[in-house]
BALOBA-1460 file (C-alpha; in Angstrom, 3 decimals):
// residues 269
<rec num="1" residu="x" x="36.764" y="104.807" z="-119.662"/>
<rec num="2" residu="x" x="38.467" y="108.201" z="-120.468"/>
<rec num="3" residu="x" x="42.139" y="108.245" z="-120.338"/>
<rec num="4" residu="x" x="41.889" y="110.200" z="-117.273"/>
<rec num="5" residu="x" x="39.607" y="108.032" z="-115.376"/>
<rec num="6" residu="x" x="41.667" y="106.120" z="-112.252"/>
<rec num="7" residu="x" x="40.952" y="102.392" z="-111.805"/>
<rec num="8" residu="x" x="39.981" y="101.230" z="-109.209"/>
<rec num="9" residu="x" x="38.464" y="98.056" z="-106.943"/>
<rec num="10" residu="x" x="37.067" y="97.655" z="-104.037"/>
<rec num="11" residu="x" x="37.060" y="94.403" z="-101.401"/>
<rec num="12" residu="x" x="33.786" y="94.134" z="-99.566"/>
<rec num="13" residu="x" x="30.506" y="95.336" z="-100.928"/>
<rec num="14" residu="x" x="28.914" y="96.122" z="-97.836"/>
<rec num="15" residu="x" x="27.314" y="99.031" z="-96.057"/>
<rec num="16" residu="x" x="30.034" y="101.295" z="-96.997"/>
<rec num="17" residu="x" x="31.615" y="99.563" z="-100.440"/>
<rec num="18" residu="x" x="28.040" y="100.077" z="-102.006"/>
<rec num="19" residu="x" x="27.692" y="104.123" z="-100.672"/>
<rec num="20" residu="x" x="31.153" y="104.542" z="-101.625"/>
<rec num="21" residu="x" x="30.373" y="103.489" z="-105.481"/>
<rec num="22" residu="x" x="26.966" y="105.293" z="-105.484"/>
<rec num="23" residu="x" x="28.955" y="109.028" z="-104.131"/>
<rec num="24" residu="x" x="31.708" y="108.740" z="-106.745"/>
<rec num="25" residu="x" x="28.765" y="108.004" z="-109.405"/>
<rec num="26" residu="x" x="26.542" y="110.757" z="-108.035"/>
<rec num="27" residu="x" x="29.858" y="113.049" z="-107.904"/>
<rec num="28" residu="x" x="30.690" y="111.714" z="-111.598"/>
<rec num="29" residu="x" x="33.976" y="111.397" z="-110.500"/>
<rec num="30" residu="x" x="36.949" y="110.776" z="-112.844"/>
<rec num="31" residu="x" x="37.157" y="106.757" z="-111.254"/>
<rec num="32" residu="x" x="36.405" y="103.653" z="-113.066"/>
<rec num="33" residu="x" x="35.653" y="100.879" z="-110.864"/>
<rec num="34" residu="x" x="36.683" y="97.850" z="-112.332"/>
<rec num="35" residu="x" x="35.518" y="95.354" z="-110.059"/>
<rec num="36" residu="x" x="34.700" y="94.013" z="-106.426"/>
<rec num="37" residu="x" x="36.652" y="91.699" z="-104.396"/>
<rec num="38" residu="x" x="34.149" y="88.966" z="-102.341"/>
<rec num="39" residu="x" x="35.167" y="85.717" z="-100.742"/>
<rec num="40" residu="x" x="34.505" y="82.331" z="-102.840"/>
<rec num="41" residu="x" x="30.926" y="81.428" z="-102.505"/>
<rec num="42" residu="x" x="29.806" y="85.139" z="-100.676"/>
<rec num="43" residu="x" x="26.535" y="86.554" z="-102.164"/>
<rec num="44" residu="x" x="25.601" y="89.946" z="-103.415"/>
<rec num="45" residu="x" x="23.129" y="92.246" z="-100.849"/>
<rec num="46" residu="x" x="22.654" y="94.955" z="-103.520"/>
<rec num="47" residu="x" x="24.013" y="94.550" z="-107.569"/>
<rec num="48" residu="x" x="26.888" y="95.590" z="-108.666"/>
<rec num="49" residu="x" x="26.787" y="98.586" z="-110.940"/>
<rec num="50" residu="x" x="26.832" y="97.455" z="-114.499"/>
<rec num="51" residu="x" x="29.950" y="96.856" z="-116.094"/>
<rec num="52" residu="x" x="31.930" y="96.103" z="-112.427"/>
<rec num="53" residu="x" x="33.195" y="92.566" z="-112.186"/>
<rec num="54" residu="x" x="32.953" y="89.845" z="-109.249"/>
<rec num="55" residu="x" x="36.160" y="88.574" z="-108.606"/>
<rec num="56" residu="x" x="36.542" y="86.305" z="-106.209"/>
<rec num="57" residu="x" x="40.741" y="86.294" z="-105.589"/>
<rec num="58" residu="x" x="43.343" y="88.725" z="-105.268"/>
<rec num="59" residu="x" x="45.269" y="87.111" z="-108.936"/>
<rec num="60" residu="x" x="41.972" y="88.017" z="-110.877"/>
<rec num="61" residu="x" x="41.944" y="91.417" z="-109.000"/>
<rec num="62" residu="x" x="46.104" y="91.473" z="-110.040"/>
<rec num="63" residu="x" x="45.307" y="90.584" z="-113.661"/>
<rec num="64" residu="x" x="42.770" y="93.960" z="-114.227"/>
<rec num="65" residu="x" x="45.796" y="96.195" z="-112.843"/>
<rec num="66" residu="x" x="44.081" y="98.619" z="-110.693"/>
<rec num="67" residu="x" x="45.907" y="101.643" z="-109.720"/>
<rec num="68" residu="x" x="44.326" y="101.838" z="-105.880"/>
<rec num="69" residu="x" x="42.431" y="99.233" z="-103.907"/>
<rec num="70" residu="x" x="40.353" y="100.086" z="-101.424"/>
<rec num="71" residu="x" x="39.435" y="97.066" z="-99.035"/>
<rec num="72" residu="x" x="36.027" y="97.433" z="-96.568"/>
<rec num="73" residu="x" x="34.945" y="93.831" z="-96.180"/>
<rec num="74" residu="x" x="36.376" y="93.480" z="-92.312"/>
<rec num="75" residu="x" x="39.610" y="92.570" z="-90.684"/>
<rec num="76" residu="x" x="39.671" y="88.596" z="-91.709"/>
<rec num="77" residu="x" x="40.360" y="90.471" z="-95.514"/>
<rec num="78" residu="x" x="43.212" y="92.471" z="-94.640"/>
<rec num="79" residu="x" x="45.731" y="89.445" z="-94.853"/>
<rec num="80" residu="x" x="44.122" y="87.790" z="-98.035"/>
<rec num="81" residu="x" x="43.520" y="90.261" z="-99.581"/>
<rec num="82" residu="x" x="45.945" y="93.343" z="-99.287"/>
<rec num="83" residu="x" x="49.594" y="91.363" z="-99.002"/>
<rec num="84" residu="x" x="49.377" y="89.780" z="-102.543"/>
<rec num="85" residu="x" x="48.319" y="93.304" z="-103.984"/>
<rec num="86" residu="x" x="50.607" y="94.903" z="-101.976"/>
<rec num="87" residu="x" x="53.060" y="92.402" z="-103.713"/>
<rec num="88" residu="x" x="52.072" y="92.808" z="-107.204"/>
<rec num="89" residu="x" x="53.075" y="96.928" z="-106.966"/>
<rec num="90" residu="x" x="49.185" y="97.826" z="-106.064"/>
<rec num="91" residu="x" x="48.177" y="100.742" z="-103.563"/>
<rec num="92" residu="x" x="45.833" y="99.458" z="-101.058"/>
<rec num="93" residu="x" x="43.755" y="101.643" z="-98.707"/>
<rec num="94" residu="x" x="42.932" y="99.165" z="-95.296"/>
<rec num="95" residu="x" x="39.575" y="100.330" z="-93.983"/>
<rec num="96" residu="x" x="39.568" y="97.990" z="-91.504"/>
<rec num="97" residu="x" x="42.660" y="99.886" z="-89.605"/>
<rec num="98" residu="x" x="41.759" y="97.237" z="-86.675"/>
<rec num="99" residu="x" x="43.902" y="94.479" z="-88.576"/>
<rec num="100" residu="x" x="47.126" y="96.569" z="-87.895"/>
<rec num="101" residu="x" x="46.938" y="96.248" z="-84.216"/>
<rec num="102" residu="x" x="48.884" y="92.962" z="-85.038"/>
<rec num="103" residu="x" x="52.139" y="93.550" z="-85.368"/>
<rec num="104" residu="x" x="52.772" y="90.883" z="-87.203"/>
<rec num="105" residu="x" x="50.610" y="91.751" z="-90.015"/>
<rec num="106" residu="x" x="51.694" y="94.977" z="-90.412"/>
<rec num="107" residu="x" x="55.187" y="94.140" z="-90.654"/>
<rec num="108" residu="x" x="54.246" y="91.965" z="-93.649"/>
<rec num="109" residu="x" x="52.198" y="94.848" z="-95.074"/>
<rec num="110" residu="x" x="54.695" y="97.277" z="-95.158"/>
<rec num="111" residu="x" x="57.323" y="94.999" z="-96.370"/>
<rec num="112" residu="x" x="55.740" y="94.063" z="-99.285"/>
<rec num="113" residu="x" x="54.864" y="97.786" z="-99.658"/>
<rec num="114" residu="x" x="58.173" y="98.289" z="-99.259"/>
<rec num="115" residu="x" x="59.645" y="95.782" z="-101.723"/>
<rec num="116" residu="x" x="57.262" y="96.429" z="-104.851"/>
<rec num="117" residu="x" x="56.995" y="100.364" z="-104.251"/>
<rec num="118" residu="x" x="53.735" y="100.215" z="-103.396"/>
<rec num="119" residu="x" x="51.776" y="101.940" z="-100.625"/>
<rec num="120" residu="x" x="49.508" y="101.087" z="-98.215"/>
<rec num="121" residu="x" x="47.109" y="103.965" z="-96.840"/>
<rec num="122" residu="x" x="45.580" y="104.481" z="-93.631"/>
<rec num="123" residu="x" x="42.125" y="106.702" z="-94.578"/>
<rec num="124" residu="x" x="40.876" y="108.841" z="-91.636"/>
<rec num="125" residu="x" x="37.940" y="107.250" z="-91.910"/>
<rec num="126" residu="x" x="35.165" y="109.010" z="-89.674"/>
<rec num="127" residu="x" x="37.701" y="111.541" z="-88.417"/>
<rec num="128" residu="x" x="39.206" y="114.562" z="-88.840"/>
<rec num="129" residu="x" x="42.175" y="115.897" z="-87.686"/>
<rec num="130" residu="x" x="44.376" y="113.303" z="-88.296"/>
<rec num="131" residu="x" x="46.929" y="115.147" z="-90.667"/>
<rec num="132" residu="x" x="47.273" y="117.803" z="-87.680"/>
<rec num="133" residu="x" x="48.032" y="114.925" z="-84.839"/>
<rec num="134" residu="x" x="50.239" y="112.998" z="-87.871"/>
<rec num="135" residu="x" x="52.104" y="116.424" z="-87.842"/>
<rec num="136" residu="x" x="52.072" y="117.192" z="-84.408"/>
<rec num="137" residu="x" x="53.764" y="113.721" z="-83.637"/>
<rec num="138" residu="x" x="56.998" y="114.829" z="-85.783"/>
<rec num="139" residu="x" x="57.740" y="115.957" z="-82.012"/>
<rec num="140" residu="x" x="57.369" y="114.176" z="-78.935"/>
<rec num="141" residu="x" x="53.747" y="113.864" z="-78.043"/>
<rec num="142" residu="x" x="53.274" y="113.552" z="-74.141"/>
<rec num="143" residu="x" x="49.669" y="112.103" z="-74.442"/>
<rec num="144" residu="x" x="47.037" y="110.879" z="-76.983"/>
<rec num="145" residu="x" x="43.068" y="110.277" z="-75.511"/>
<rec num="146" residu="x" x="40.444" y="109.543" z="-77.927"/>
<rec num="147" residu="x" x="36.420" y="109.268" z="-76.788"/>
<rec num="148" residu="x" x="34.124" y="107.567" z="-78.813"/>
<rec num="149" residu="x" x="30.509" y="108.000" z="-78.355"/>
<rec num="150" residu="x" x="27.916" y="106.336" z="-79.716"/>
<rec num="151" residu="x" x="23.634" y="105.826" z="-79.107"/>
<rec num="152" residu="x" x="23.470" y="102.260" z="-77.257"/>
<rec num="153" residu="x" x="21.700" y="100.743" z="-80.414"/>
<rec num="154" residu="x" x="25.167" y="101.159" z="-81.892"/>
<rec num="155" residu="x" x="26.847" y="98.944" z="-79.353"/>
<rec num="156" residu="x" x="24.696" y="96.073" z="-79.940"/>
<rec num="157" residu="x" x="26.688" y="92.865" z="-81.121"/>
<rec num="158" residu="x" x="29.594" y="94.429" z="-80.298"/>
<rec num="159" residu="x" x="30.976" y="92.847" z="-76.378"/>
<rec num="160" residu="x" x="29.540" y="96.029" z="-75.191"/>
<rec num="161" residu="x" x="26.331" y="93.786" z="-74.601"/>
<rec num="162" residu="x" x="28.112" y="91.671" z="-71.766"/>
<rec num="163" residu="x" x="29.314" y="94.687" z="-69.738"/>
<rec num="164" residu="x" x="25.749" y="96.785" z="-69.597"/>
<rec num="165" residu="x" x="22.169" y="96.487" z="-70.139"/>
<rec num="166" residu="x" x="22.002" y="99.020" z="-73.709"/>
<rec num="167" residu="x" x="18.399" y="98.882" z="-73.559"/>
<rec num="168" residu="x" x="18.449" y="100.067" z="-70.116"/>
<rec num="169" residu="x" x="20.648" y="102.825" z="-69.975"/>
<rec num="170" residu="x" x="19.553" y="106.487" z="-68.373"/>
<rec num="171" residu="x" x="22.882" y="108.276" z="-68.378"/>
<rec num="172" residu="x" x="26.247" y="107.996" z="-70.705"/>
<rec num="173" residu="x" x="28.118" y="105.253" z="-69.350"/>
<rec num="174" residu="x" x="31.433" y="104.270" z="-69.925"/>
<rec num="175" residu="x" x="32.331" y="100.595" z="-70.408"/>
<rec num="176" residu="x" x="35.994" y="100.692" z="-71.482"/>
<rec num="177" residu="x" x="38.029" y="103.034" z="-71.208"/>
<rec num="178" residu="x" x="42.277" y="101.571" z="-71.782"/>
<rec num="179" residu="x" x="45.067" y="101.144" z="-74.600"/>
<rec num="180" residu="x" x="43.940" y="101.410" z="-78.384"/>
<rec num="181" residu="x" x="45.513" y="98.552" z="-79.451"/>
<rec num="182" residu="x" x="43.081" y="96.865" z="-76.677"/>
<rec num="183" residu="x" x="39.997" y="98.835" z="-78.074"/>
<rec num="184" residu="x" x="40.709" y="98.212" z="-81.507"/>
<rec num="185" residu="x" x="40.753" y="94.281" z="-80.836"/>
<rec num="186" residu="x" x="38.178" y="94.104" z="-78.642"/>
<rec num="187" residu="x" x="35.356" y="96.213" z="-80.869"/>
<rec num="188" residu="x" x="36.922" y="95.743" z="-84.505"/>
<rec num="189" residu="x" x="33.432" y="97.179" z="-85.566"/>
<rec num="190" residu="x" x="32.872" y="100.193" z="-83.677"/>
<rec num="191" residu="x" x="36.780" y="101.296" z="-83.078"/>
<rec num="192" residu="x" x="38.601" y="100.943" z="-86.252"/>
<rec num="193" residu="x" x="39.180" y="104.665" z="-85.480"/>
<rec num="194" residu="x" x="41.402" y="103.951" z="-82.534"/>
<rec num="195" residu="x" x="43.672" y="102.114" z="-83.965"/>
<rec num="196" residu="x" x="43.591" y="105.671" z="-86.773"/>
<rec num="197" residu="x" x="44.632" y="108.029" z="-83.778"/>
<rec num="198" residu="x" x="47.116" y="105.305" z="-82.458"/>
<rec num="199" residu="x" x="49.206" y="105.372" z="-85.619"/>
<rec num="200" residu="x" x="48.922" y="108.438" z="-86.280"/>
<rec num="201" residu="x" x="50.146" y="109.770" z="-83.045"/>
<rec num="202" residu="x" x="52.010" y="107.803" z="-80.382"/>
<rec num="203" residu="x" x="51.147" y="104.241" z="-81.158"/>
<rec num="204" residu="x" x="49.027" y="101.521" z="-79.818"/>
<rec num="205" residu="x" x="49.743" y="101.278" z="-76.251"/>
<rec num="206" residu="x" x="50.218" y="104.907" z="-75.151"/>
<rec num="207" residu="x" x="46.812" y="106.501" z="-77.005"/>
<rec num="208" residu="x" x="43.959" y="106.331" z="-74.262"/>
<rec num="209" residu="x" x="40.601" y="105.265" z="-75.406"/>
<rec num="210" residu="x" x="37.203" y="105.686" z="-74.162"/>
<rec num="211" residu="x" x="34.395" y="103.663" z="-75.018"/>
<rec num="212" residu="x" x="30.989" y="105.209" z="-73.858"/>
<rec num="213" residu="x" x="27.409" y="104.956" z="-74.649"/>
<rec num="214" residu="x" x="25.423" y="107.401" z="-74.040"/>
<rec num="215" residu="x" x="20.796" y="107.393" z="-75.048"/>
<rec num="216" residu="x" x="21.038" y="111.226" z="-75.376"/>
<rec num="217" residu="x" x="23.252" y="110.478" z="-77.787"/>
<rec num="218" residu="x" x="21.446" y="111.126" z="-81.757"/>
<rec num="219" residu="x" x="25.136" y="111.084" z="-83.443"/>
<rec num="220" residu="x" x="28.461" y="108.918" z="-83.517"/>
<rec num="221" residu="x" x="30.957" y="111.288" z="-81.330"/>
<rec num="222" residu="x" x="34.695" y="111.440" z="-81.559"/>
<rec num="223" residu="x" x="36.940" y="113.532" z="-79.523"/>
<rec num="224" residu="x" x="40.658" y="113.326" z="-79.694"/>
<rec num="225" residu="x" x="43.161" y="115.380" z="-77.444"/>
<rec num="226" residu="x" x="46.571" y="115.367" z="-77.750"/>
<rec num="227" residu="x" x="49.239" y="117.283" z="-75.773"/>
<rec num="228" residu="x" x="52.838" y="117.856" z="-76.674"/>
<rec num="229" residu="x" x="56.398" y="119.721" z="-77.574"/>
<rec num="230" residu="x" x="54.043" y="121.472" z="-80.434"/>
<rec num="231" residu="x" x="51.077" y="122.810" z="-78.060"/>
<rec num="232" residu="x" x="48.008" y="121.230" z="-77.551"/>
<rec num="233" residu="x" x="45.087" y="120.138" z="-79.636"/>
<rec num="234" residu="x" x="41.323" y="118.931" z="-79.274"/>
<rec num="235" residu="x" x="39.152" y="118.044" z="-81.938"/>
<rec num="236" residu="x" x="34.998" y="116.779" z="-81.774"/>
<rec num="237" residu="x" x="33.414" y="115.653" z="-84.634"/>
<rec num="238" residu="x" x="29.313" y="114.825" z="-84.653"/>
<rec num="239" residu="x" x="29.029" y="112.096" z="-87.252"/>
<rec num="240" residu="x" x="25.500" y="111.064" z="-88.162"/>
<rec num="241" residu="x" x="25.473" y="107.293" z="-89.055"/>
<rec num="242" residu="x" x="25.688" y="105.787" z="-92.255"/>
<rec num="243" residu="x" x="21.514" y="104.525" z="-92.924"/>
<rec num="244" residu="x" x="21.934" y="101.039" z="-93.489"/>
<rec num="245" residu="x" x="24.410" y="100.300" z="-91.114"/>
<rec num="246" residu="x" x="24.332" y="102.532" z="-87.154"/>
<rec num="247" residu="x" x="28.016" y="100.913" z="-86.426"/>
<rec num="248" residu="x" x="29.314" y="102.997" z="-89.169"/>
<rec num="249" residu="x" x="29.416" y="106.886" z="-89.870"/>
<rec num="250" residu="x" x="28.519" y="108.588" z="-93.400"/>
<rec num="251" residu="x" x="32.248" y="109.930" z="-92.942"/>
<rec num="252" residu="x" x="33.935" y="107.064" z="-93.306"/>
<rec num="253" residu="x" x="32.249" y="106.573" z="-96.792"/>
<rec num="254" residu="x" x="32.959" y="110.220" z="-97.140"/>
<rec num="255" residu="x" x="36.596" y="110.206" z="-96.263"/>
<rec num="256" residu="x" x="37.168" y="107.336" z="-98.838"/>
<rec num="257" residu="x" x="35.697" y="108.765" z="-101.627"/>
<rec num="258" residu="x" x="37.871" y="111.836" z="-100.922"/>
<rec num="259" residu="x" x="40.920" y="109.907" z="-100.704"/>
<rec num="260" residu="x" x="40.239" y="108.384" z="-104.140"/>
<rec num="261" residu="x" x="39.128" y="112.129" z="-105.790"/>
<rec num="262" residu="x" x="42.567" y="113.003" z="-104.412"/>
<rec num="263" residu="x" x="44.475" y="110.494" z="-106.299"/>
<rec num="264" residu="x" x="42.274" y="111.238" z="-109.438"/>
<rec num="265" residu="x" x="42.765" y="114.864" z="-109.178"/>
<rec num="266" residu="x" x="45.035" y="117.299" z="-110.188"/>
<rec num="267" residu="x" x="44.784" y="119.396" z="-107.415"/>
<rec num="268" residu="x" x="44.787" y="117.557" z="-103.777"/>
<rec num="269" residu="x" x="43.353" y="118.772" z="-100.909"/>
């Protein structure tokens, strides 16, 4: 490791930990990951790259000291995982935005942020835009709505399965449509990104959120609208999905490894 290379971990080596590690490795960029956070007794679905450690607690991630922590293993990590690095003075990036619907939890996020001077960063994950409605909400915003499309295959194992028949579908169809907060919890997989918009703009139970699957559909669809004392705004984004796993986008392994360039970097876009 060069003594410009940021350290970093990563909780979760699923779908998007593993295409995460291989674009900063293909991008040879100035990040040494140090090791992988997985729950006692979880096993491996690809290797680690050599030289990355399995830890298997947040005190052996502590003890490497790395700079940023970026956790994708799933809500049910957020807690473990992120309030005792949080604690200890450690950035931590929550992929799993769907964990801070609970109040609760992100009260005891941010206070420990708070307390040891760390931070704790919301990535846009598959969208864009977000810095614009972040902005935009410095003045009263009037109204938030966020659609997420998707191909039905997407849905499946998600409780999208108990209100339609995916395999049968002719036409887009819309099976929830209500509060983020609400989306976020109810389809943790497939709508981390509402609970994105929600803090970014006017919160949980004011943003709008569509749910809607649609067999024309070839990409992952996002369009957010917002309307306000700064003028109005509407932003689509055609994501394809990530190979090896349809719930996901490419962007949201995209948007991380931007967010860690950016704290490598000299120069931050």
């Amino acid at each position: 490791m060069s003594g410009f290379d940021l350290p970093i971990a990563l909780i979760g080596w699923g779908a998007i930990g593993s295409r995460v590690a291989d674009l900063l490795a293909e991008r040879r960029a100035p990040v040494k990951l140090l090791a992988v956070g997985l729950r006692q007794g979880s096993s491996l679905r690809s290797p680690l790259p050599r030289g990355v450690e399995q830890v298997s607690d947040p005190a052996s991630l502590i003890a490497l000291r790395p700079a940023l922590v970026i956790e994708v293993a799933g809500r049910a990590a957020v807690d473990p995982w992120a309030l005792p690095l949080l604690e200890a003075g450690i950035d931590v990036a929550v992929s799993s935005t769907s964990a801070l619907v609970d109040p609760a939890l992100l009260d005891r996020l941010t206070g420990a942020a708070r307390m040891s001077r760390a931070q704790l960063i919301v990535p846009p994950g598959a969208l864009g835009g977000i810095d614009a409605l972040a902005a935009a909400a410095r003045l009263p915003l009037d109204r938030v709505r966020h659609e997420v499309v998707k191909p039905p295959r997407a849905w499946k194992g998600t409780p999208a399965e108990t209100l339609l028949n995916l395999d049968a579908l002719t036409e887009a169809t819309t099976f929830f449509e209500g509060p983020a907060g609400q989306a976020a919890t109810d389809f943790p997989q497939n709508a981390n990104v509402a609970a994105i918009s929600a803090l970014a703009g006017i919160g949980l139970d004011r943003t709008t959120v569509a749910l809607i699957a649609d067999p024309e559909a070839a990409v992952n669809r996002h369009r957010i609208t917002a309307e306000g004392a700064f003028g109005r705004m509407e932003a689509v984004f055609d994501n394809r999905p990530l190979a090896t796993n349809p719930k996901s986008s490419e962007m949201t392994a995209l948007s991380l490894v931007r967010l860690i360039e950016n704290r490598a970097s000299p120069l931050v876009i």
